[in-house]
Backbone as a printed PyTorch tensor [residue, N CA C, xyz], in Angstrom:
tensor([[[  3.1920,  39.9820, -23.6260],
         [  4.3760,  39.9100, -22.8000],
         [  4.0130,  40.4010, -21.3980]],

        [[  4.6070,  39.6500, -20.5560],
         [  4.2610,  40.1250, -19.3360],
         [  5.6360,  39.8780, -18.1990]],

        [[  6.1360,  41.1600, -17.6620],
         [  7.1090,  41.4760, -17.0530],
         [  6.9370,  41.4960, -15.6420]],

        [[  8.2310,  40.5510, -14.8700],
         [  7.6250,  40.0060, -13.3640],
         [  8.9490,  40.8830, -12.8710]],

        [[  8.4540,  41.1970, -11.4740],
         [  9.8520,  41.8680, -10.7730],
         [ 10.2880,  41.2560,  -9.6720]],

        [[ 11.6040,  40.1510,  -9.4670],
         [ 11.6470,  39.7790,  -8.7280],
         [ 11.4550,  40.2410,  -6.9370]],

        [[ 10.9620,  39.6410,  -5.9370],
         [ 10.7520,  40.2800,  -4.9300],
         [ 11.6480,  39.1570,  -3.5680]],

        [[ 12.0350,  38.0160,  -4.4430],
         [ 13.2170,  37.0630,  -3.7950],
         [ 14.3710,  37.2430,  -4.0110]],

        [[ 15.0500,  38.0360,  -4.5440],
         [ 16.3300,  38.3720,  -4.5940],
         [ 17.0630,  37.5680,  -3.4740]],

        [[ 18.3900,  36.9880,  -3.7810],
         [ 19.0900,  36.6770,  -5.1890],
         [ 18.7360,  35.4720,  -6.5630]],

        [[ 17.6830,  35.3810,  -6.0110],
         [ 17.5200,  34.1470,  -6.9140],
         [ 15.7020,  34.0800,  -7.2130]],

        [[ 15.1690,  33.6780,  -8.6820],
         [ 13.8750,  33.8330,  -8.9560],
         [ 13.7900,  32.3920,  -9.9950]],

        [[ 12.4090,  32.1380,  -9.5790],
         [ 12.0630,  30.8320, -10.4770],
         [ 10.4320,  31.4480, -10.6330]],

        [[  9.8670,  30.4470, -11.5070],
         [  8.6970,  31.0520, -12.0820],
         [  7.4430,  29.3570, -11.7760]],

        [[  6.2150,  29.5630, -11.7430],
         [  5.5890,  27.8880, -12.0140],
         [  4.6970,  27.9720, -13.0290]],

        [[  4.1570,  26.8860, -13.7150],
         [  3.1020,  26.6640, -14.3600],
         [  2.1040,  25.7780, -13.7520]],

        [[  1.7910,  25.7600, -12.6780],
         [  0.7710,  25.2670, -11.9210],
         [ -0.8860,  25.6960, -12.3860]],

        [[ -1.6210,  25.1990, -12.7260],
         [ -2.8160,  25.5520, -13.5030],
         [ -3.0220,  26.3000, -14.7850]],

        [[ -1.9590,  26.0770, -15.0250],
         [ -1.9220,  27.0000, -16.0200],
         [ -2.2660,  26.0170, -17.4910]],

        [[ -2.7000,  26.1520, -18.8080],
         [ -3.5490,  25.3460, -19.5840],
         [ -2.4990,  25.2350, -21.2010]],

        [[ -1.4630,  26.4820, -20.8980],
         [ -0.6550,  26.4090, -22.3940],
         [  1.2030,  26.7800, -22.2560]],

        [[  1.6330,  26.2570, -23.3200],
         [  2.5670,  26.2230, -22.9010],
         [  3.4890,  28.2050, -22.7580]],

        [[  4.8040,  28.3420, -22.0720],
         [  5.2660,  30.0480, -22.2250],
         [  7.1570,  29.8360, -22.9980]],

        [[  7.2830,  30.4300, -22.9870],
         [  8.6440,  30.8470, -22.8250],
         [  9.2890,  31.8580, -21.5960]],

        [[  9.8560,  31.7270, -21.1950],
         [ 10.6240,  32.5230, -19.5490],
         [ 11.8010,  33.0150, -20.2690]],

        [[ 12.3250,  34.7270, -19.9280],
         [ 13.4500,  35.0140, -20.2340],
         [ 13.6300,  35.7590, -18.6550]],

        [[ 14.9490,  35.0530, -18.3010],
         [ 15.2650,  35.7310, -16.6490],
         [ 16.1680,  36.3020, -16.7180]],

        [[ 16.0960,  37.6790, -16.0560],
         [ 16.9920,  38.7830, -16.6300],
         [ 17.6960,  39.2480, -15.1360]],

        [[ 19.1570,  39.4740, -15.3080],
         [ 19.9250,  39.7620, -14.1580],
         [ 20.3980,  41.3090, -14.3050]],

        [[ 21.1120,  41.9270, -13.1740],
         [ 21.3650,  43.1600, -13.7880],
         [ 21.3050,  44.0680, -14.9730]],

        [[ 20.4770,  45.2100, -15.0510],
         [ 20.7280,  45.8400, -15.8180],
         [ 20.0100,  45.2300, -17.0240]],

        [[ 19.0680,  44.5490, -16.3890],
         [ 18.1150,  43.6140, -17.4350],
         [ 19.0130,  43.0850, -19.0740]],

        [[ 19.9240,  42.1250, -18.2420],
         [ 20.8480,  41.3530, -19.2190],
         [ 20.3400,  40.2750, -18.9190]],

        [[ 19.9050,  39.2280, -20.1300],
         [ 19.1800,  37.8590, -20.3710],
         [ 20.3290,  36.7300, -19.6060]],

        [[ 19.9880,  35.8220, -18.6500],
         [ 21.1060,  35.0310, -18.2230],
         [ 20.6070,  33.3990, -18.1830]],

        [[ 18.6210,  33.4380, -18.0370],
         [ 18.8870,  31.8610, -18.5340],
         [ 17.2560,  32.6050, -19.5000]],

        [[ 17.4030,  31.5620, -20.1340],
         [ 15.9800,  31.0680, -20.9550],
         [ 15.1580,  29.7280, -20.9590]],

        [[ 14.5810,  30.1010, -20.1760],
         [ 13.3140,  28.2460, -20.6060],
         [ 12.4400,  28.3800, -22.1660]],

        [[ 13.0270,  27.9960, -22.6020],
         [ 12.1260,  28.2620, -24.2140],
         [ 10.7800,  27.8670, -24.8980]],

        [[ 10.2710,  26.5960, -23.7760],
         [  9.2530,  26.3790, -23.9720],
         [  9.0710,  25.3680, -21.9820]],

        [[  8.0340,  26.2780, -21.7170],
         [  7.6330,  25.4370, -19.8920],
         [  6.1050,  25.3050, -20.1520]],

        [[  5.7350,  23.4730, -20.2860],
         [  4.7790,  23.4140, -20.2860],
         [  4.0680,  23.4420, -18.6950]],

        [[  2.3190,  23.5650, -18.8490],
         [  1.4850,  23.4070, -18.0750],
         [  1.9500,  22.1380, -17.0320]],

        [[  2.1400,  22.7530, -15.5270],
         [  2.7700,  21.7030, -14.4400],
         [  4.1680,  21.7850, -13.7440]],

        [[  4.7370,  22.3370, -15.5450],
         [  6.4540,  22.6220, -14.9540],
         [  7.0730,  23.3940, -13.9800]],

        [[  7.6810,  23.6190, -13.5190],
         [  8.6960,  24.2690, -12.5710],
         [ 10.1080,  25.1180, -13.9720]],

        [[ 10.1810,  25.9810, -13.8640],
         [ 11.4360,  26.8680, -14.7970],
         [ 12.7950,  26.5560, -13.4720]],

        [[ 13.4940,  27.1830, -14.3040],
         [ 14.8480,  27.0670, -14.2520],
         [ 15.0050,  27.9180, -12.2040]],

        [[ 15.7860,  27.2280, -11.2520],
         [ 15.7980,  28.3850, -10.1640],
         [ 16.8920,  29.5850, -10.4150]],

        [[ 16.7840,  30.5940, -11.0870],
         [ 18.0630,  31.3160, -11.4830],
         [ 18.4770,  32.1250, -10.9030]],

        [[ 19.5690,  32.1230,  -9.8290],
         [ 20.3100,  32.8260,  -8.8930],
         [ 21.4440,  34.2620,  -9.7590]],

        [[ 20.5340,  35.2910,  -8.9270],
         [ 21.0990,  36.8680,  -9.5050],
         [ 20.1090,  36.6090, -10.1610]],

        [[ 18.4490,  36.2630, -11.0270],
         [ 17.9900,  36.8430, -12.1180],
         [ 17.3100,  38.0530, -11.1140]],

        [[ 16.2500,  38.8720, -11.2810],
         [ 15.8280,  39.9620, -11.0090],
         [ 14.8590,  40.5440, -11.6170]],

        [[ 14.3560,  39.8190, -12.6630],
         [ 12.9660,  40.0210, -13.3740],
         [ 13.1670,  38.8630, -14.2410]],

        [[ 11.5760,  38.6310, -14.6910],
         [ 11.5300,  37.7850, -15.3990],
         [ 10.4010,  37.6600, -16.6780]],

        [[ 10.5250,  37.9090, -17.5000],
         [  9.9060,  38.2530, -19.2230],
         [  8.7950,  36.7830, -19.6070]],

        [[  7.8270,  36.6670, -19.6410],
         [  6.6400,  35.8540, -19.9720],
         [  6.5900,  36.0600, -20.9940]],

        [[  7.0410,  34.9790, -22.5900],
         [  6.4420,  35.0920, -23.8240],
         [  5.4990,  34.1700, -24.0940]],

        [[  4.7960,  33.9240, -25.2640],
         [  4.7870,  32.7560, -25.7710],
         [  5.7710,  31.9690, -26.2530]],

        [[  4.9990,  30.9970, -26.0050],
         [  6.0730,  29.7490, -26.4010],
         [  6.8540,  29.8840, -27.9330]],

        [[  8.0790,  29.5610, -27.8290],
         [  8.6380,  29.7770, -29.2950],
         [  8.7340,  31.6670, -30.0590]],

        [[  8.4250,  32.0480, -28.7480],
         [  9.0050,  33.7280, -28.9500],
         [ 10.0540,  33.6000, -29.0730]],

        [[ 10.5740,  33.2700, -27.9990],
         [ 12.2000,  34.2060, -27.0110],
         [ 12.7710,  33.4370, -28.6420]],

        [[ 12.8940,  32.2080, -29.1460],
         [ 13.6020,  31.7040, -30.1890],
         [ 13.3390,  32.5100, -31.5080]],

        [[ 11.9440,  32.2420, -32.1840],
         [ 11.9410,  33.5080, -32.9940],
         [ 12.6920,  34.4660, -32.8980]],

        [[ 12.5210,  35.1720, -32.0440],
         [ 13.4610,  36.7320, -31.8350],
         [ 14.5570,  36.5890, -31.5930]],

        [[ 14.8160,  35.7120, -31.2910],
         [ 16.6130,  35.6700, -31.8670],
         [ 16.8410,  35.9750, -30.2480]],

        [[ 16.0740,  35.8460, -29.0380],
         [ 17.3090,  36.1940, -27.8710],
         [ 17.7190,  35.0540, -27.2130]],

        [[ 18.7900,  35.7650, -26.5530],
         [ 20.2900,  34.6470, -26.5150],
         [ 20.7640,  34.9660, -24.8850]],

        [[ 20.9810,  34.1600, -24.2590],
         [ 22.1830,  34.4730, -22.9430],
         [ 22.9160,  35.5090, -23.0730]],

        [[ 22.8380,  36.7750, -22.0640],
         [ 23.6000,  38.0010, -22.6360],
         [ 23.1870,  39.0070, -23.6670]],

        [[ 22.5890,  38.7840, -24.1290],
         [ 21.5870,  40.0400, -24.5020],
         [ 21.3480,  40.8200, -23.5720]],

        [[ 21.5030,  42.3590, -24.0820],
         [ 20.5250,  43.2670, -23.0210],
         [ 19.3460,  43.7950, -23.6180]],

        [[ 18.3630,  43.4820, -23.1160],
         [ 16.4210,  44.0480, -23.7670],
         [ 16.5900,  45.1510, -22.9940]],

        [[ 15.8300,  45.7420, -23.6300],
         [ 15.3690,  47.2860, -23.1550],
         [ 13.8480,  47.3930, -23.1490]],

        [[ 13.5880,  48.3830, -22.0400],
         [ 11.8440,  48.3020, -22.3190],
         [ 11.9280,  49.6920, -22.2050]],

        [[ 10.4780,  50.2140, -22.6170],
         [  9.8400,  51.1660, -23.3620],
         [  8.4890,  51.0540, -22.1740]],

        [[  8.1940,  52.3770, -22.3290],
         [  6.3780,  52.6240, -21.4450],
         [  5.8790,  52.7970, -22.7420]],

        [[  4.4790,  52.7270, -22.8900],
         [  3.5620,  52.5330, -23.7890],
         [  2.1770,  53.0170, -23.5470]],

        [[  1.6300,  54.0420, -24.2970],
         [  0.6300,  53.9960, -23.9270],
         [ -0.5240,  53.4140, -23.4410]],

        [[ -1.4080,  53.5210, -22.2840],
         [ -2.6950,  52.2230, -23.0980],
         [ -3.7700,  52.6850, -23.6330]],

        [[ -3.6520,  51.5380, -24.3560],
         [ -4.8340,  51.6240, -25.9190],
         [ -6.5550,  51.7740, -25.3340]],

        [[ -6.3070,  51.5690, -23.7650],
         [ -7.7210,  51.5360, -23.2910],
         [ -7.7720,  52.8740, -21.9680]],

        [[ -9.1030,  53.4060, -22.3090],
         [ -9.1090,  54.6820, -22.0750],
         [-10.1370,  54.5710, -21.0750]]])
């Protein structure tokens, strides 16, 4: 997972320009509440332009669905150690 912080406020989009596999995008607006989801953006695509998101959550493809998240959800994150010393 990899967590982006928007720096365009009010509005954030994401690309897959060189990129070789497909992701899932979860774009999160205030208070890191889920407001759109691209569920699967292949290699080339352009994601959703989502006005108010404010970060934006990098899964694999067919995560965000697995896990059950939905429009309106609020995720929470956690610090974590790292495993590399």
């Amino acid at each position: 997972m990899l967590l982006f912080n928007g720096r365009f406020t009010p509005f954030m989009w994401m690309h897959m320009f060189v990129m070789r596999f497909a992701i899932a995008i979860v774009l999160l607006g205030r208070g890191d509440r889920v407001i759109k989801i691209n569920r699967e953006l292949w290699p080339w695509q352009v994601s959703s332009i989502v006005f108010g998101a404010r970060k934006a959550v990098e899964l694999p493809a067919g995560a965000a669905k697995l896990s059950g998240i939905e429009v309106g959800d609020l995720l929470e994150f956690e610090a974590r150690a790292s495993a590399v010393d």
